[in-house]
N, C-alpha and C positions, 0 to 999 in steps of 0.2 A: 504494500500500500504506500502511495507518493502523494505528495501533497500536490494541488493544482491550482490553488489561487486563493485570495483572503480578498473580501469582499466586506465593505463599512456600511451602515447605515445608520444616518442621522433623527432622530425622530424626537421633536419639542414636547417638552415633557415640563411647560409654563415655568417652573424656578431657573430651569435649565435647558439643552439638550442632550439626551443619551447619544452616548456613539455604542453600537452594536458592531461585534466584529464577526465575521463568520470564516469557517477556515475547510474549504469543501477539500477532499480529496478523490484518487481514482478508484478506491472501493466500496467507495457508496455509502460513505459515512463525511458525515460533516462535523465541524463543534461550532460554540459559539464562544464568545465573550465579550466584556462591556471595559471600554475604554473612556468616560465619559470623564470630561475634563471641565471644570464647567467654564464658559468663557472662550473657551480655545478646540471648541471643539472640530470646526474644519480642520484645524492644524493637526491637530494629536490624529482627525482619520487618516490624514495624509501620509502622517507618519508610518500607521501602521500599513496602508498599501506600498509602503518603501520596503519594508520588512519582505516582501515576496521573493525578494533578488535574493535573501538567506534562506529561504522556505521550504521555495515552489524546486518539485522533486525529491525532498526530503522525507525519509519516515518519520511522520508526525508521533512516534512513537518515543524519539531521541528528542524527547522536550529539554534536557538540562544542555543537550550539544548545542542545539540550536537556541537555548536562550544566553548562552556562555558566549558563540561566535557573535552573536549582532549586540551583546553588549562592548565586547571585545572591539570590536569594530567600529562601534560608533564614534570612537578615537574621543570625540565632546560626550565625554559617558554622563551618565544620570540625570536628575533636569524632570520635571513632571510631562514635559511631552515625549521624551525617549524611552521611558519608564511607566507611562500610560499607556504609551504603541505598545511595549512586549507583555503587559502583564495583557490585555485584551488578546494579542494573539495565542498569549501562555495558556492562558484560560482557555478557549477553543482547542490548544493542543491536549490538557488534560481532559477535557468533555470526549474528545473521540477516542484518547486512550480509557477512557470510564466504559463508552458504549463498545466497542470491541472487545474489550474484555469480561461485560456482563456486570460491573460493578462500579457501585458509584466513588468519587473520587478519593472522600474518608478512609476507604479501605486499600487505596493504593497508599497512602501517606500512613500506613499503620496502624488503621483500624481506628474504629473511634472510643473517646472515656468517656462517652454523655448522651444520652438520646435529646436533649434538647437543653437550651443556653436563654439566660434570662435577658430580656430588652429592657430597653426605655426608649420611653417615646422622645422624639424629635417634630416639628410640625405641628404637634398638638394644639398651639395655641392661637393659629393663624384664626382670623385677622385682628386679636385682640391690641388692645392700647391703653385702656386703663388700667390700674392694678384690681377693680373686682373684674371687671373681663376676663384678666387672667384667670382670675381664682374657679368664675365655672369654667373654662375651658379646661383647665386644669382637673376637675372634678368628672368631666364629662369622659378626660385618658383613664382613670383611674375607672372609673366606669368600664372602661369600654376594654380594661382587664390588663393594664399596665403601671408600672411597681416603680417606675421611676422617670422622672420627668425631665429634660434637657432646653432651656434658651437661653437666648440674651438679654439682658433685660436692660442694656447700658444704651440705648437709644443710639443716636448720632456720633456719642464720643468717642473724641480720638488722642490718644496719649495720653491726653489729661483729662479730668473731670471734673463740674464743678459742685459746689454741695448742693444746691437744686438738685443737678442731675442725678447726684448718687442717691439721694434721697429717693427722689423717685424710683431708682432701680432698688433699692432694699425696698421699701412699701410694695413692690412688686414681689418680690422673693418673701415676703414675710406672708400679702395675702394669700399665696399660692400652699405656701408650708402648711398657713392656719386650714384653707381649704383641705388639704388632702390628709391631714395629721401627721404623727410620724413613723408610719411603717411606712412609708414610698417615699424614695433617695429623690432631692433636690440636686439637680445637676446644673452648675451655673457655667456657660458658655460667654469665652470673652474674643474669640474669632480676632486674636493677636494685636488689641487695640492700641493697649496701654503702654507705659516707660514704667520703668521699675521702680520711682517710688510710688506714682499711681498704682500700681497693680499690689504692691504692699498694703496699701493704707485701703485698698477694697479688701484685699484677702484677708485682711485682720478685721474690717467690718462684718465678712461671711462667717465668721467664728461665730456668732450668733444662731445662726442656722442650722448647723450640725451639717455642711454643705457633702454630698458625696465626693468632691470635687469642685478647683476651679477651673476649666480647660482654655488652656492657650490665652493666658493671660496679657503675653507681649508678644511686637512679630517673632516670626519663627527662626529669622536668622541671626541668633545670638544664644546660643545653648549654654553660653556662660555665664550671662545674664538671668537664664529663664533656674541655672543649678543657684544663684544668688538669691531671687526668689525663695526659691524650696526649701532655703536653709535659714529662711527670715521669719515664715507665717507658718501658722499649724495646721492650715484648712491641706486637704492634699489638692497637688495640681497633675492634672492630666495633659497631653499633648503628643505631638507626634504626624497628624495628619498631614503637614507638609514634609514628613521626610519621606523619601525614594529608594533607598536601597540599605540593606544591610551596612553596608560602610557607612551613612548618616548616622544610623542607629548606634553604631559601635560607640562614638562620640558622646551620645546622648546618654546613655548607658552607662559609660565610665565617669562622665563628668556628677550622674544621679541629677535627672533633670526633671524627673517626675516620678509620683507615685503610680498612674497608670498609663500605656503607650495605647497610642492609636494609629497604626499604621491602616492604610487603603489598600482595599488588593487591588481596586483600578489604580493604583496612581503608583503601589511602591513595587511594581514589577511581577506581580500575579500572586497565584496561588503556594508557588515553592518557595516564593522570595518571603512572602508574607509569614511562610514558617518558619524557616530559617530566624527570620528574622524574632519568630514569637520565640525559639527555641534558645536565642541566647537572652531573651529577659525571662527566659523560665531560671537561668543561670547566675540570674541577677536576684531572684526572688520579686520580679513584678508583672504584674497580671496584664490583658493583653485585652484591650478595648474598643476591637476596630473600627472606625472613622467608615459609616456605612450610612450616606444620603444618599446615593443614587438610584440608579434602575434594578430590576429585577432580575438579569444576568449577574450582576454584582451582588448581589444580595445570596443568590443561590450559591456565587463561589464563598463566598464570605462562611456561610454556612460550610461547606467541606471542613474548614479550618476550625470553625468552632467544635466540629466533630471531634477531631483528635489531640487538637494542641492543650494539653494536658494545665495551664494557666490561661485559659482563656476565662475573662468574669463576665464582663456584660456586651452586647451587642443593641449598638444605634440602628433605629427602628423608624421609620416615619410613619407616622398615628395614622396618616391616610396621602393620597397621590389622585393624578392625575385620571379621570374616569378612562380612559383608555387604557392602562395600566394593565389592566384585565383584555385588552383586544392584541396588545402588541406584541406578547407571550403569552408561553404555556404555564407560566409561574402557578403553581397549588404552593402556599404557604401555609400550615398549620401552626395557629396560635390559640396556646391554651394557658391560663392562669399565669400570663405575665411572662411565659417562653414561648421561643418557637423552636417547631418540634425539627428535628435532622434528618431531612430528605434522604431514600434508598434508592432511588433512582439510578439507574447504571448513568457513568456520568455527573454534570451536573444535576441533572434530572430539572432542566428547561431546554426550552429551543423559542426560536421568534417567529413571529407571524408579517413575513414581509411587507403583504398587501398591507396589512390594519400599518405598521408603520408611515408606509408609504402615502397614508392618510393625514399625516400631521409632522408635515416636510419641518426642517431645520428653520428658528425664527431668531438672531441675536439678541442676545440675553446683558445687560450689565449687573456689576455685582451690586448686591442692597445694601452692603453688613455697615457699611458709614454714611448712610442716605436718611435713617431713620424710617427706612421703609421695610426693615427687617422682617415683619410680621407679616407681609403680604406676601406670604413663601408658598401660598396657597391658593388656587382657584376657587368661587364659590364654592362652585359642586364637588369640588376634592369628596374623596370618596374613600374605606380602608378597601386593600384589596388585599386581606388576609383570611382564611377560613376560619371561624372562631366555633369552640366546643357545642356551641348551639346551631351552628351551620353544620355542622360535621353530622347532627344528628337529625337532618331536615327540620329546623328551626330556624323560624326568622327572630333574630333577638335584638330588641333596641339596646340595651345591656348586658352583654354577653360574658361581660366580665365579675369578678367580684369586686366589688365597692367597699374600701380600706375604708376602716369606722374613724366619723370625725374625734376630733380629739381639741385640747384646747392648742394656740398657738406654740411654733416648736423653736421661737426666740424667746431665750433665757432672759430672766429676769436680769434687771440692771442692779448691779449693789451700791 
């Protein structure tokens, strides 16, 4: 069996555009996977129709030869778009080595330690703006059968913050706490705003909270800065979704830059890289949180990983997507009590539905995260497209999840 061509497609999916990779060969099996970059996404498909000149004639079956020579070669190594090309073609390569072999990817990487890995929602709180907006929208994830909650709540701010502002974003994080009580993690998201005494002087105000996490508190390119941080405040910090390969991670790793990593398998070079990568912070004693907004090809590889890597904690979930979502694959996600469950499927156990993409061609996107337009990450009709316990049993259920008992607010008295 030889490979014969890798084939992209673009399809708007409102926050963003997925890039879909597909990688057909000559016996009659294909893979897919999701290279979705957001903002660059013409770029990064381009990249991966470059990748053919390594590919095409090769057995898709030698995934570590072929992801070694085109990294090897790319002479300008790592970078989110060289590293976005291989992990979507990576992906397709392991999906066809899954379905030839009759087993799905977790059992090639070693079998799995978990039938299913806990989320938290992301999106949950679209189009809110007030801090009681927050609090039912927040009420309605917890509902709808998820155990921990992730946003921004820093508005427009950049570097600096002013006391208005901060204000406002704690009265947001406090109504959301009060709402949900305290069995469900507060995950506070800072999409690398801030300067290190800002992000100090917030993370010692989230002490209050009992925060599960501060994630990505300053940009990403200074890991000396962000270990400076971690050695300053008590709240833990997450991060990592801007690093791309094993060698960022080594850095981050040695310097102790956070308490949990979140590497992307669309962005840090696939599914092998993604391990590797989980496999030397299993060596460090830290747990492994992947950076999972995208489409439903990424989400399914995402899941292989959580299968077997042995420190894997939580997995980013988006509370609901694009009504299409459901048209553009074969995605069956099974979510029950706050997990979802680890696909058997030979393979990834997805594939794409060309035409329905083909439906909802590429639209340029700019980023929100310092617009103060943050919230509008969602379409009206956003919609969940995950199978919940109540669906699995022919039930239509408006609350399909368990609802965490209120409780009084989960900020600590002032002495």
């Amino acid at each position: 069996m030889k490979v014969t061509s890798i084939q992209t497609f673009l399809c708007q999916a409102y926050r963003t555009n997925w890039v879909f990779v597909k990688v057909t060969t000559d016996g009659g099996l294909h893979g897919v996977g999701e290279a979705t970059l957001e903002m660059r996404e013409p770029t990064v498909a381009q990249a991966c129709r470059e990748l053919e000149r390594y590919l095409v004639g090769r057995d898709p079956h030698d995934i570590e030869a072929f992801w070694h020579d085109a990294y090897r070669d790319a002479y300008w190594r790592g970078g989110p778009v060289l590293m976005s090309a291989l992990a979507g073609v990576e992906m397709a390569l392991w999906d066809i080595k899954g379905k030839a072999l009759g087993v799905p990817v977790w059992q090639l990487l070693g079998g799995k330690v978990r039938d299913r890995v806990p989320c938290y929602a992301n999106g949950w709180f679209a189009p809110a703006v007030r801090p009681d907006e927050f609090a039912e929208k927040a009420k309605a994830a917890v509902a709808q059968g998820f155990r921990g909650l992730k946003w921004d709540p820093f508005g427009s701010a950049y570097m600096n913050i002013g006391k208005r502002e901060l204000r406002r974003a704690l009265d947001c994080i406090a109504a959301v706490a009060s709402a949900v009580g305290p069995e469900v993690d507060i995950l506070v998201e800072g999409h690398g705003r801030f300067n290190v005494p800002t992000a100090v002087r917030i993370a010692h105000a989230l002490e209050d909270f009992d925060v599960t996490w501060f994630e990505e508190p300053i940009p990403p390119d200074d890991p000396e800065a962000l270990a400076e941080i971690k050695r300053r405040v008590k709240v833990p910090i997450a991060g990592g979704e801007r690093l791309y390969s094993r060698w960022d991670y080594r850095n981050y790793l040695r310097l102790g830059c956070a308490d949990f990593i979140q590497p992307d398998v669309s962005h840090a070079g696939g599914i092998g890289e993604v391990r590797k990568i989980a496999a030397m912070a299993e060596a460090h004693h830290i747990p492994v949180c992947p950076h999972n907004p995208s489409g439903p090809v990424a989400n399914a590889a995402t899941l292989q990983i959580a299968a077997c890597a042995p420190n894997f904690f939580l997995l980013e979930t988006m509370a609901s997507d694009v009504t299409h979502r459901r048209d553009v694959s074969t995605e069956t996600v099974r979510f029950e009590d706050g997990c979802m469950h680890i696909p058997t499927a030979p393979g990834l156990g997805i594939d794409i539905c060309e035409e329905a993409i083909a439906k909802h061609p590429y639209e340029p996107r700019d980023l929100r995260h310092y617009t103060g337009a943050l919230t509008q990450i969602r379409p009206p009709d956003a919609t969940s497209y995950f199978n919940t316990q109540e669906q699995a049993r022919g039930h239509k259920a408006d609350n399909p999840g368990p609802r965490a008992k209120k409780s009084a607010p989960r900020r600590r008295a002032e002495s």
